[in-house]
Residue, then its C-alpha position, 0 to 999 in steps of 0.5 A: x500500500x505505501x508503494x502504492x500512494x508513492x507512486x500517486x503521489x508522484x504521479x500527481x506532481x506539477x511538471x516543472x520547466x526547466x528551459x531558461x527564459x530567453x533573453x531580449x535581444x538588446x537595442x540598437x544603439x548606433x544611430x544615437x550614441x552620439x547622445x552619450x555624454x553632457x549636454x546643456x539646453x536651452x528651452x524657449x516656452x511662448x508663454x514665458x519670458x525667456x529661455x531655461x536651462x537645463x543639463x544633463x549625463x547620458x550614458x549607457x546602463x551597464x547592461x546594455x538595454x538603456x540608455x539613461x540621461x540624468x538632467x538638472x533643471x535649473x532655477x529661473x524667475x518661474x522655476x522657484x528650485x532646481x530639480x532632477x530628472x531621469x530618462x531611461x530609453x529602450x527599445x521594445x521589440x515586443x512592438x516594434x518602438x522606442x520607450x523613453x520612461x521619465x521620472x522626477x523630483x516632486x512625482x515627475x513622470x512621463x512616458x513616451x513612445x516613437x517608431x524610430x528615427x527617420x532620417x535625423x529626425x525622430x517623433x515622440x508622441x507621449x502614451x502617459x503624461x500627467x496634465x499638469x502645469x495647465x496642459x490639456x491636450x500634449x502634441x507629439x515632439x520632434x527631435x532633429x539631429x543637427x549635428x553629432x554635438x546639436x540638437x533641436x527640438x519642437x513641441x506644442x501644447x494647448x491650455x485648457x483655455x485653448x490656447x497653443x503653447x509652443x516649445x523650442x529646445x536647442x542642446x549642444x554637446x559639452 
């Protein structure tokens, strides 16, 4: 009888898979590893009365799958303190886009998706973005690469009032 039971009890056991989870190709990141490195920007909002400035360190993480800049915002007249942001940037192969997750001081936070580069330009169009700072409707923004040590960009948003904001940002390479 107890043999009996043993072998039901073994019998009735789970199949436990032993095949190793495959891992994720990593990104291709050739066309944009000129980004490495520190960079300062200078960004012009229509409805304020000049330019910001911010700065940050993009490098790649350690084990290839991001690539992570880390940016300072720095105090103007309507900015009250310097903050810190994070980006971390890969590329989903799952569906076929780049994924540029965005976390910050104070619960910042942003996430955006783009197919790709075309040319020297690539688009991204935000899949989460917290309404805040009188936004109602966020536009897709533009990155253009000018040079291997230039960038700009455009974005556009509309105020719950309905009045569109545009923003430009020129970055050059330290």
């Amino acid at each position: 009888m107890a043999a009996l039971l043993g072998t039901v009890a073994v019998a009735a056991a789970p199949k436990i898979e032993t095949t190793p989870v495959p891992a994720a190709a990593k990104p291709d990141f050739s066309k944009i590893a000129f980004m490495t490195g520190s960079w300062t920007c200078s960004i012009m909002s229509s409805r304020r009365p000049g330019p910001y400035t911010v700065t940050s360190t993009t490098t790649m993480s350690p084990d290839g799958y991001w690539m992570v800049t880390q940016s300072t915002v720095h105090k103007a007249s309507w900015i009250p303190n310097s903050f810190k942001t994070e980006d971390k940037m890969t590329y989903d192969t799952s569906t076929n886009r780049w994924v540029d997750i965005t976390t910050g001081d104070g619960g910042a936070y942003d996430v955006t998706t783009s197919p790709g580069w075309n040319g020297n330009a690539i688009v991204w169009t935000d899949a989460i973005y917290p309404k805040t700072n009188a936004t109602a409707t966020n536009n897709p923004t533009t990155v253009t690469k000018v040079s291997d040590t230039k960038t700009t960009a455009t974005n556009s948003f509309i105020e719950p009032g309905g009045r569109l904001v545009t923003v430009k940002t020129t970055c050059t390479k330290s």
